[in-house]
LOLUM-322204 format. One record per residue: residue number from 1; z, y, x of N, C-alpha, C, CB in turn. Coordinates in nm, 2 decimals. Glycine has a CB too. Layout:
<lokes>
LOKE NUM Z Y X Z Y X Z Y X Z Y X
...
</lokes>
This chain:
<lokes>
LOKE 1 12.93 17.32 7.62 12.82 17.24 7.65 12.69 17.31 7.60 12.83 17.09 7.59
LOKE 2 12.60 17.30 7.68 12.48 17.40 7.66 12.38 17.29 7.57 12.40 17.46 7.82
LOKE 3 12.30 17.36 7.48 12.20 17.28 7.42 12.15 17.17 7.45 12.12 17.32 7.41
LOKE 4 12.08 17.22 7.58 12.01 17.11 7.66 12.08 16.99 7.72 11.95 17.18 7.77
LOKE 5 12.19 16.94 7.70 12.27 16.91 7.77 12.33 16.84 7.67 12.32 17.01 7.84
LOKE 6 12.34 16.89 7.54 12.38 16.87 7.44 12.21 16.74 7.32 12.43 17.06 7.39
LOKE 7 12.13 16.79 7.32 12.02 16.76 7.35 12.03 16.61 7.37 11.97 16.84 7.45
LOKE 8 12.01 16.64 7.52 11.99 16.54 7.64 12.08 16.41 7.59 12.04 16.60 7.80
LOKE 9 12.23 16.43 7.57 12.30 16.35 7.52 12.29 16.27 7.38 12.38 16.40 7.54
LOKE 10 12.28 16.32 7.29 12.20 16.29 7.15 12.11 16.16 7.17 12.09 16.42 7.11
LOKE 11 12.01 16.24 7.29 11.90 16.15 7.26 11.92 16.01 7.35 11.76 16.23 7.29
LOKE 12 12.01 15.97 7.48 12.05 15.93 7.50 12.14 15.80 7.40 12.07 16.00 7.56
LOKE 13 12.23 15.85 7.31 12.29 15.77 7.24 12.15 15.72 7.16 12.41 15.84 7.16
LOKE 14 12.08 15.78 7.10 11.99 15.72 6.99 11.97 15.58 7.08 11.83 15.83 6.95
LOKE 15 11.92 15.56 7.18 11.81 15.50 7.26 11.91 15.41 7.32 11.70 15.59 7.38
LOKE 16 12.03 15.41 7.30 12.13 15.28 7.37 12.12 15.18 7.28 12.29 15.31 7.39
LOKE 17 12.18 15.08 7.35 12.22 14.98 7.25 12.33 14.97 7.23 12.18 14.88 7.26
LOKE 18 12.36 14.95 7.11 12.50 14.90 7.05 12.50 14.78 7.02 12.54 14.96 6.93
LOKE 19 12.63 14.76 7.05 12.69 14.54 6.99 12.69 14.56 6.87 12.88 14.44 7.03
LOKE 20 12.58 14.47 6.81 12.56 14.42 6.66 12.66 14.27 6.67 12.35 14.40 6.62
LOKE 21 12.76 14.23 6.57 12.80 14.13 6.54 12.87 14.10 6.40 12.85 14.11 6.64
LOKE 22 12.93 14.00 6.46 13.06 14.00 6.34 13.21 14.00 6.39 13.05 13.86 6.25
LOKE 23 13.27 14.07 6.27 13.39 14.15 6.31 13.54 14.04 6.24 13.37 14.34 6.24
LOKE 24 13.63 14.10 6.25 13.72 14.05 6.12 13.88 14.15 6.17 13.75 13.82 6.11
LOKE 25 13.95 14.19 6.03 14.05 14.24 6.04 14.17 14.19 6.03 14.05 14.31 6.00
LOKE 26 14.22 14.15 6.07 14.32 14.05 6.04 14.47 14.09 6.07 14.29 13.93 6.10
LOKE 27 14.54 14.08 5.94 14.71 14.12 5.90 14.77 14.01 5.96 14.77 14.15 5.72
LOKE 28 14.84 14.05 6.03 14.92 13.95 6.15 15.02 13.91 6.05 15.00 14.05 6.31
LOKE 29 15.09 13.97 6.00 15.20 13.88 5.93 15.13 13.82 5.88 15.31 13.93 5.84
LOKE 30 15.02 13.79 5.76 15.02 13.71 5.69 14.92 13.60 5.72 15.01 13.77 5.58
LOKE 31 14.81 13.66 5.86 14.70 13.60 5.90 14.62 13.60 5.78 14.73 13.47 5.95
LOKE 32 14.62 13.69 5.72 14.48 13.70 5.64 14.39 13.77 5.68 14.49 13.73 5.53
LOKE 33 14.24 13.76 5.66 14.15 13.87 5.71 14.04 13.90 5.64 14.10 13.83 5.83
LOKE 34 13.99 13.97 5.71 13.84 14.07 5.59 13.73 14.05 5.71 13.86 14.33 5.52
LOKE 35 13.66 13.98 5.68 13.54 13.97 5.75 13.46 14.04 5.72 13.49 13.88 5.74
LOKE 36 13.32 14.10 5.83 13.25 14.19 5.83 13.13 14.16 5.93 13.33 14.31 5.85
LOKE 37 13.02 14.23 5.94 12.94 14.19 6.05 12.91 14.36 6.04 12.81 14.05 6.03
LOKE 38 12.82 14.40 6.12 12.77 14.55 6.17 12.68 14.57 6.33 12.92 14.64 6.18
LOKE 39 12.57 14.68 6.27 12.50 14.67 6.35 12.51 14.75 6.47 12.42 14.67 6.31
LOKE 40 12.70 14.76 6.46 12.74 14.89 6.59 12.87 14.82 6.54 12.71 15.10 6.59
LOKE 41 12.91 14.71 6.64 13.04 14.68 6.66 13.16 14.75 6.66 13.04 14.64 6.74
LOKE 42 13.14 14.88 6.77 13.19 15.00 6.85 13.26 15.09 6.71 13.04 15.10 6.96
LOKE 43 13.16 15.11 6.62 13.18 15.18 6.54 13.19 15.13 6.44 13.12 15.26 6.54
LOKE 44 13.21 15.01 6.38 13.29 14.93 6.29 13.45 14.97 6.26 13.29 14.79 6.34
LOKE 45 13.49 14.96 6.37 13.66 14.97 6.36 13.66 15.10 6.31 13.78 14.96 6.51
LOKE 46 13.60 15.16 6.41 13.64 15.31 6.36 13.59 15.40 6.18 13.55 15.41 6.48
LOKE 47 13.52 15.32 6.15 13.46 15.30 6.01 13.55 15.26 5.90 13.36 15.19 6.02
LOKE 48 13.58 15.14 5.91 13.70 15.06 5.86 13.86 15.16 5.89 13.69 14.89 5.97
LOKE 49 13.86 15.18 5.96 13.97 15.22 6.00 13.98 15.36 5.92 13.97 15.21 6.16
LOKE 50 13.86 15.47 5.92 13.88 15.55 5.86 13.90 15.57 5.72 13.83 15.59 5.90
LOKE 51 13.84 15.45 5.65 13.83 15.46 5.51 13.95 15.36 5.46 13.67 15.41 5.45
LOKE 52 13.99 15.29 5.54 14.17 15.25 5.50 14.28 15.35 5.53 14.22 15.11 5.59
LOKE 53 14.24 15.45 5.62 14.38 15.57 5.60 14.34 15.64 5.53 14.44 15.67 5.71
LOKE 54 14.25 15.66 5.47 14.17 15.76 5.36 14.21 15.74 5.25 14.02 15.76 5.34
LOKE 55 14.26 15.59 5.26 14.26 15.49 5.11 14.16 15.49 5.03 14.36 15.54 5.00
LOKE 56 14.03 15.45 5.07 13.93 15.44 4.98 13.79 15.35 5.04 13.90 15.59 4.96
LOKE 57 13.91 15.21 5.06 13.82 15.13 5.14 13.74 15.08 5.02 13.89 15.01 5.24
LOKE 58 13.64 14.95 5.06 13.63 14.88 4.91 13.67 14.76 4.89 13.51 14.87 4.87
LOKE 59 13.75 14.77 4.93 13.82 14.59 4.97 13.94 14.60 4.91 13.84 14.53 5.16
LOKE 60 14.00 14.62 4.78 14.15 14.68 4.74 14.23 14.63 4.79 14.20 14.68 4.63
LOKE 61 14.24 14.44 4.84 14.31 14.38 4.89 14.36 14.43 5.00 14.27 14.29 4.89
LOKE 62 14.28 14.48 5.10 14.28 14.48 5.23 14.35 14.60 5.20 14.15 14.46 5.32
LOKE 63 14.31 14.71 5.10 14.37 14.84 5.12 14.49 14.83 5.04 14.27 14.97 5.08
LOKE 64 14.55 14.79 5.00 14.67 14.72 4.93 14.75 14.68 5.04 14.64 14.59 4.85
LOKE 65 14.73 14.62 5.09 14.81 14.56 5.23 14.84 14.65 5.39 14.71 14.43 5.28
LOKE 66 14.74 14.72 5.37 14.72 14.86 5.47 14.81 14.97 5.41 14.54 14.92 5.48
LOKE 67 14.80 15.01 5.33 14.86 15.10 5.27 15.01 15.06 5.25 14.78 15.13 5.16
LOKE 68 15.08 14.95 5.26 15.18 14.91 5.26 15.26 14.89 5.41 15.16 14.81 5.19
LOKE 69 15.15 14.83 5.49 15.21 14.76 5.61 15.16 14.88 5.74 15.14 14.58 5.63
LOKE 70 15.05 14.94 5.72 14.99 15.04 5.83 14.91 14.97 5.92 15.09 15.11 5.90
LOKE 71 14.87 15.02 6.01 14.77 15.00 6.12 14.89 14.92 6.24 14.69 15.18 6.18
LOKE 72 14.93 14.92 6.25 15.04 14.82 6.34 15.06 14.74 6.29 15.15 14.85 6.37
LOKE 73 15.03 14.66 6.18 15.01 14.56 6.10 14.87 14.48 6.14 15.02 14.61 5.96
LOKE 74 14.79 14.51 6.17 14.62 14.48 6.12 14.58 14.48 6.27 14.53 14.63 6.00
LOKE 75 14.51 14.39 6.33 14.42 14.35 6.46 14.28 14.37 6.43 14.43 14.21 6.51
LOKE 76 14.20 14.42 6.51 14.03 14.42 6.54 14.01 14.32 6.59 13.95 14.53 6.62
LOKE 77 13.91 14.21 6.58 13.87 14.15 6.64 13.72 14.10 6.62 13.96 14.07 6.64
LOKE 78 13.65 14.11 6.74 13.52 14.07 6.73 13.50 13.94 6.78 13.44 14.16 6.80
LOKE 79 13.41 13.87 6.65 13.42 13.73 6.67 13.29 13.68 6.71 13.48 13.65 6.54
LOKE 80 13.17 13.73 6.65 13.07 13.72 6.76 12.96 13.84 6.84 12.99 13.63 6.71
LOKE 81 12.93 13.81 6.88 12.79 13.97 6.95 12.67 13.88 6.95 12.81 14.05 7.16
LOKE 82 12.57 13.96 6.87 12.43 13.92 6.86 12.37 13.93 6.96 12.37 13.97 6.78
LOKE 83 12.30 13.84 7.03 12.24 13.83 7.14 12.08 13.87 7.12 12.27 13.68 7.20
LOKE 84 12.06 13.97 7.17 11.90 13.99 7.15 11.80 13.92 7.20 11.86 14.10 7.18
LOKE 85 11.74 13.85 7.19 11.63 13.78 7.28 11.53 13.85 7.31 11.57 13.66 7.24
LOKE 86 11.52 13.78 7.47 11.44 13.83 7.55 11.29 13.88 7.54 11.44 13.76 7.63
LOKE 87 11.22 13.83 7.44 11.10 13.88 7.39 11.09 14.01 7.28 11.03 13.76 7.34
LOKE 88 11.22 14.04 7.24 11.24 14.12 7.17 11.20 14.12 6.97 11.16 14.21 7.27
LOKE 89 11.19 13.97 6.95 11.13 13.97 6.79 11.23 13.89 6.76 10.95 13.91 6.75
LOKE 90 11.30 13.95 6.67 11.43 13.95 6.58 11.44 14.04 6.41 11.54 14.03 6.69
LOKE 91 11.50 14.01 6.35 11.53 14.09 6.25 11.68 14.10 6.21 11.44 14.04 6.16
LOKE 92 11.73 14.22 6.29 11.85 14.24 6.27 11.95 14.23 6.16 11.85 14.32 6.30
LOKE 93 11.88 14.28 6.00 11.96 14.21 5.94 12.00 14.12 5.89 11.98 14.23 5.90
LOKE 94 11.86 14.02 5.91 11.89 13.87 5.85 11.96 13.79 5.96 11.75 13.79 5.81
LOKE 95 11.96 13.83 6.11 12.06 13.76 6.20 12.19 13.80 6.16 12.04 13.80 6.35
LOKE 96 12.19 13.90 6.10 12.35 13.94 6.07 12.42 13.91 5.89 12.36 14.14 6.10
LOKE 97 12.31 13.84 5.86 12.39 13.79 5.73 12.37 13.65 5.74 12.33 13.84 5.58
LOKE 98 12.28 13.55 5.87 12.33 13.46 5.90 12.47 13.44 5.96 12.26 13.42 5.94
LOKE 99 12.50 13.56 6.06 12.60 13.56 6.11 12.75 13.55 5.99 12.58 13.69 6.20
LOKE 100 12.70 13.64 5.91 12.81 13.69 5.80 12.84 13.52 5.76 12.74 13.81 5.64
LOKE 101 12.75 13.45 5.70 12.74 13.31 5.61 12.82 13.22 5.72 12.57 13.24 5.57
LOKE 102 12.79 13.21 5.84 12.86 13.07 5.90 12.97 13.15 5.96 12.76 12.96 6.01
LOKE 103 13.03 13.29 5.99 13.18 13.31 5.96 13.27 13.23 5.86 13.20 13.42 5.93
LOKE 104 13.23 13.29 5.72 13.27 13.30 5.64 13.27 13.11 5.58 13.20 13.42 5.58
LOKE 105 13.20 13.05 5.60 13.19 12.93 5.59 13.31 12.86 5.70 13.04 12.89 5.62
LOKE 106 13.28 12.92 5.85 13.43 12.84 5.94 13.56 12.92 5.87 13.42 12.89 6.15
LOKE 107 13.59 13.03 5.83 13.68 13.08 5.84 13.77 13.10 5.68 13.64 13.19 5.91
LOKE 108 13.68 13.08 5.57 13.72 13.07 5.45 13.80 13.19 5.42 13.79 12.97 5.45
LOKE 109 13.77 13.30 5.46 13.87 13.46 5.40 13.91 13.43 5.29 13.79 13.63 5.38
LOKE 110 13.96 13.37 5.20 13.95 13.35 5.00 14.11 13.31 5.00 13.81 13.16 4.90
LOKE 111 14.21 13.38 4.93 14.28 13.35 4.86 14.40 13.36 4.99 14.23 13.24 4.77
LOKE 112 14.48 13.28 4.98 14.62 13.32 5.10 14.53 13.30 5.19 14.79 13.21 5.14
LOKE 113 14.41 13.30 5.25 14.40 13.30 5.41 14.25 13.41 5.40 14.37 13.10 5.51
LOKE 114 14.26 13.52 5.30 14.15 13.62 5.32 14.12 13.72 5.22 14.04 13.55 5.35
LOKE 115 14.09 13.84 5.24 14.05 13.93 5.13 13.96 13.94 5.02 14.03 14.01 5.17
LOKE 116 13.91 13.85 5.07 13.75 13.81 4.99 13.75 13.73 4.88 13.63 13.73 5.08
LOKE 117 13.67 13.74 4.80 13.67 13.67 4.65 13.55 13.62 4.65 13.68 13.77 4.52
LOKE 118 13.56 13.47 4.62 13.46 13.36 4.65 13.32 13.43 4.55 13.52 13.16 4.60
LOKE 119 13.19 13.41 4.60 13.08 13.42 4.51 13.09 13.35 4.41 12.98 13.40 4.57
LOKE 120 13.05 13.39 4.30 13.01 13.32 4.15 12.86 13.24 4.21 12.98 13.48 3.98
LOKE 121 12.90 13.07 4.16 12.73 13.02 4.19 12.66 13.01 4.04 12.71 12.84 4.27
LOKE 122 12.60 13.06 4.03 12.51 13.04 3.91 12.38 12.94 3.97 12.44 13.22 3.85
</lokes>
């Protein structure tokens, strides 16, 4: 592939859009999951995915259970996509840590049904 061409494509990707949402991984035997949101859906799994065969996710649970059961154990699943509105005035990461809060509120990841460890309320 020639520079230009090489180039051309680069700048392409910059200038697309990627599905910003929320994600979750979830171990089929046990139905437990690790919730996530990200502002490149696409490249979530592959993210996730690399740093659990790496063994050096940050989720020990999850890499505990991966490291035991493998990737034929564990589903991707995208549970919502951030819809950009039409006027274009958004703030991507506070849509995505509302998104994170009312997952995590329907879905309860904590204890036999998730990887996550409830927040301390002070």
């Amino acid at each position: 592939m020639n520079k230009e061409k090489k180039k051309m494509l680069s700048a392409q990707y910059v200038m697309s859009e990627r599905p910003a949402g929320a994600f979750r991984i979830v171990h089929r035997p046990s139905g437990k999951s690790f919730v996530g949101v990200s502002p490149d859906l696409n490249a979530a799994w592959n993210s996730q995915r690399f740093q659990l065969t790496m063994g050096v996710h940050r989720n020990s649970k999850l890499q505990k259970d991966w490291s035991e059961y493998g990737l034929d154990a564990f589903e991707y699943e995208i549970m919502e996509r951030f819809k950009r509105p039409e006027d274009g005035r958004y703030n991507l990461k506070k849509e995505l840590e509302r998104m994170e809060t009312a997952w995590f509120e329907r879905l309860s990841p904590y204890g036999e049904k998730g990887y996550h460890d409830r927040k301390s309320e002070n």
